[in-house]
C-alpha positions as CSV (number, residue, x, y, z in Angstrom):
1,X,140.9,156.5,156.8
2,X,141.2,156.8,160.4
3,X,143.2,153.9,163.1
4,X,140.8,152.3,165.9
5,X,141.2,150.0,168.3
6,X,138.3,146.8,168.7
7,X,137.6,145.5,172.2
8,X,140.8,143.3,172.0
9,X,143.0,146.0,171.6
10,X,144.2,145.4,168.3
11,X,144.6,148.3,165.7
12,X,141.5,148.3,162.7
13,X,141.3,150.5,159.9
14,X,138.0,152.5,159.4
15,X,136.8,154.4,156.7
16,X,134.9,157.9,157.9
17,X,132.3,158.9,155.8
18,X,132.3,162.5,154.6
19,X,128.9,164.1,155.3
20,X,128.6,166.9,153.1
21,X,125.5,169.7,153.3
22,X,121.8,168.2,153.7
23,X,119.0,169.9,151.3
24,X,117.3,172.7,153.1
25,X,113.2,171.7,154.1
26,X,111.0,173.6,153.1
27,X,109.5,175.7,155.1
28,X,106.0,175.6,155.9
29,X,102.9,177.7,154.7
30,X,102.3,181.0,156.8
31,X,98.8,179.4,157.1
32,X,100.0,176.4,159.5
33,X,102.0,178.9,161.3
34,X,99.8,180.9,162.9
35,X,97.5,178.4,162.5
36,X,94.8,179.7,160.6
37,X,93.2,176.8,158.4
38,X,90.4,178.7,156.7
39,X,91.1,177.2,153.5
40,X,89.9,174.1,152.2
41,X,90.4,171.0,154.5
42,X,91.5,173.3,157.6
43,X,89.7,174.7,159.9
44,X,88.0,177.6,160.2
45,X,90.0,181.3,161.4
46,X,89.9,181.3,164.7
47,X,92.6,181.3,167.3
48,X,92.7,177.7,169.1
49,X,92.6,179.7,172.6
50,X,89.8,181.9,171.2
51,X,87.5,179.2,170.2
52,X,88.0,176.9,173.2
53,X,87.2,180.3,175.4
54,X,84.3,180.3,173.8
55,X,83.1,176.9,173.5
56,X,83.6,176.6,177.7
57,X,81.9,180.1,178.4
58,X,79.0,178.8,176.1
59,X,78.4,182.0,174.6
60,X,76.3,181.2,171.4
61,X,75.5,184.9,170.6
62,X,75.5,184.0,166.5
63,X,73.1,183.9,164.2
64,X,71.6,180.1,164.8
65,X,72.4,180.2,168.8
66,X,70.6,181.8,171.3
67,X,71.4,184.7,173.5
68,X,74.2,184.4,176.2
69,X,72.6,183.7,179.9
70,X,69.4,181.7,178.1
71,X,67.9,178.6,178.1
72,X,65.2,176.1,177.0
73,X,64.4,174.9,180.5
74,X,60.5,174.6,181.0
75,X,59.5,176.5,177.6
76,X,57.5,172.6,177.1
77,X,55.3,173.3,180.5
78,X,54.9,176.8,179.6
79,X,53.9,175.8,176.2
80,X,51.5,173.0,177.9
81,X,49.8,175.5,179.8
82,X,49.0,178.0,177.4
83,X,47.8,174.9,174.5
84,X,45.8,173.2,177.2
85,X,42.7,175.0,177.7
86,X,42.6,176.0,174.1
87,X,42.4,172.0,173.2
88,X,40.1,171.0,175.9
89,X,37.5,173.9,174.8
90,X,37.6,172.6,170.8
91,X,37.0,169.0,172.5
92,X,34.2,170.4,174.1
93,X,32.9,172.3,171.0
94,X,32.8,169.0,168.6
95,X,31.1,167.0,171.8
96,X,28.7,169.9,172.1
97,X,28.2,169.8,168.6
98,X,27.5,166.0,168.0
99,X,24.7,166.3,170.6
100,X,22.7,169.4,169.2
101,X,23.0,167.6,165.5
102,X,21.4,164.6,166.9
103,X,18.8,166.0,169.3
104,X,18.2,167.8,165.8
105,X,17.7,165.3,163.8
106,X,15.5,163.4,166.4
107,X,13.2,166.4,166.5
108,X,12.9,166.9,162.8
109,X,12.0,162.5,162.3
110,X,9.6,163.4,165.1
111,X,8.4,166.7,163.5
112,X,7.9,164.6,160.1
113,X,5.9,162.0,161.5
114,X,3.2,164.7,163.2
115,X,3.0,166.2,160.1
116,X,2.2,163.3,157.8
117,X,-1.1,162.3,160.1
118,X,-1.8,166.2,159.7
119,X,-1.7,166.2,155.8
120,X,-3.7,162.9,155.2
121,X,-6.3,164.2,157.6
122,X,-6.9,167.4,157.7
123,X,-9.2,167.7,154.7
124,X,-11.7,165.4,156.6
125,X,-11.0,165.1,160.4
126,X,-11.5,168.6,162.2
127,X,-9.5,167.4,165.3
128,X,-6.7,166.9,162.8
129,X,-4.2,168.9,165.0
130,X,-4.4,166.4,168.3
131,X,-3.6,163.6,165.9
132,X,-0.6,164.9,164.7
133,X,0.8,166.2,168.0
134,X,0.3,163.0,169.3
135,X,2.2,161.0,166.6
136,X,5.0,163.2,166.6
137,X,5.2,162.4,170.8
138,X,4.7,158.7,169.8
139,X,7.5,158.6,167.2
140,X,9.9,160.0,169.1
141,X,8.8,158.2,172.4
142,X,9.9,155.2,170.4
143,X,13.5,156.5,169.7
144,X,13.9,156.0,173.6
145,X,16.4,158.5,173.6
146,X,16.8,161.5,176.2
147,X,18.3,163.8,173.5
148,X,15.1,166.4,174.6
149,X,15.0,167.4,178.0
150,X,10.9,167.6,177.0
151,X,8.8,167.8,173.6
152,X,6.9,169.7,172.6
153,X,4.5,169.3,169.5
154,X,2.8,172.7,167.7
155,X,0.4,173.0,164.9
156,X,0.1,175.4,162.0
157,X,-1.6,176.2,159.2
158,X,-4.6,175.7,157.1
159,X,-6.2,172.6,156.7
160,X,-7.1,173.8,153.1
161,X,-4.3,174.4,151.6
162,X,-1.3,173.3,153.6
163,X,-0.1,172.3,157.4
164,X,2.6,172.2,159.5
165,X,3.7,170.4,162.4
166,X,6.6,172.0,164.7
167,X,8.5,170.0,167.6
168,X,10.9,171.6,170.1
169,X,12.6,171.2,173.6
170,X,15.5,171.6,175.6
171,X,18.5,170.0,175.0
172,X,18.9,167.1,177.3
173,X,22.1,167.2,177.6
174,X,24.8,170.4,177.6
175,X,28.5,170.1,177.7
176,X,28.7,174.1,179.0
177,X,25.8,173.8,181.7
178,X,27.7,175.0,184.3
179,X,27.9,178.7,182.3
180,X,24.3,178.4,182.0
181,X,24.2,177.5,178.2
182,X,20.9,176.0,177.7
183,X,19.7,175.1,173.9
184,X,16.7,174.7,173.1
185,X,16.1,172.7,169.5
186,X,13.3,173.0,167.4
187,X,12.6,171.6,163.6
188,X,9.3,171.9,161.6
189,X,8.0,169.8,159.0
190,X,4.8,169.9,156.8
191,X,3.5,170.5,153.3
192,X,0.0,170.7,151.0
193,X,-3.2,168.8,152.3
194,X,-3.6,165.7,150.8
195,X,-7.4,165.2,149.3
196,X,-9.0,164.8,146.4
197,X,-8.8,168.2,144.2
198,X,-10.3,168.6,141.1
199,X,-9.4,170.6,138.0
200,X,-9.0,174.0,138.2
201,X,-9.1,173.8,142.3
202,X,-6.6,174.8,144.4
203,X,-7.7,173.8,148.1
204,X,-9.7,170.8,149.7
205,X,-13.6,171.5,150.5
């Protein structure tokens, strides 16, 4: 017990609490200390100063970074101008490629018309080969296309046995001109004279 005064002046009695010795803490893991967190839900061991060097001088020399002093600036024009030529000659290729496939087939349709006048007359009309020349430049006069620069109708074979009719020309129209690429298609069509043949013959007449 101890005498005080309050603010009238008046003595008071007051207890004093005794404060006796307060548990020790614990102290804390050598871990947080020096603070290295590489366990479970720290962080990894590195030295705060360390990292934060490294994160401002931007050195990402690890496996998954790229060298120090490098960057990524312009690698998509550089990439662009390497790819581009590349793409624009396979564009070129498939056009190229769609117009000798139909000149083609236009030549063949043409070829096939020549040669059926040839086989039905052949056996019977000597002058045979004009009439199938000039169905095959009537046919394909009637596509109205300009697939064939010009046409060109051929005969062959013997009206005996079997004839053939062969139409070619330039391509009319060439994506690589300017190399001095010119094709020139060509398709041939025929087969046996047709006529009357009787047993044990092989050939009209």
């Amino acid at each position: 017990m101890m005498v005080t005064s309050d603010r009238r002046g008046w003595p008071r009695l007051t207890a004093q609490r005794r404060r006796g010795p307060q548990p020790a803490r614990p102290a804390p893991p050598a871990s947080a200390r020096s603070g290295d967190r590489g366990v479970p839900g720290g962080r990894l061991p590195c030295a705060a100063a360390a990292c934060r060097r490294s994160a401002r001088s931007g050195d990402r020399g690890v496996p998954g970074g790229r060298p120090p002093g490098l960057t990524e600036r312009g690698s998509s024009a550089v990439e662009l101008a390497v790819l581009a030529p590349a793409l624009m000659l396979i564009c070129m290729l498939i056009l190229q490629f769609g117009l000798w496939f139909n000149a083609r087939q236009a030549a063949l349709a043409a070829a096939q018309a020549g040669a059926l006048v040839a086989r039905e007359q052949a056996a019977t009309n000597p002058d045979w080969a004009g009439l199938a020349q000039g169905a095959a430049a009537r046919y394909y006069d009637g596509l109205h296309t300009s697939l064939l620069g010009r046409l060109t109708a051929r005969t062959s074979g013997n009206p005996r046995t079997a004839v053939f009719v062969t139409v070619s020309g330039p391509l009319g129209y060439s994506v690589f001109g300017f190399f001095g690429l010119n094709l020139t298609i060509s398709a041939t069509a025929g087969g046996p004279v047709e006529c009357f043949r009787p047993p044990g013959q092989s050939g009209c007449g």
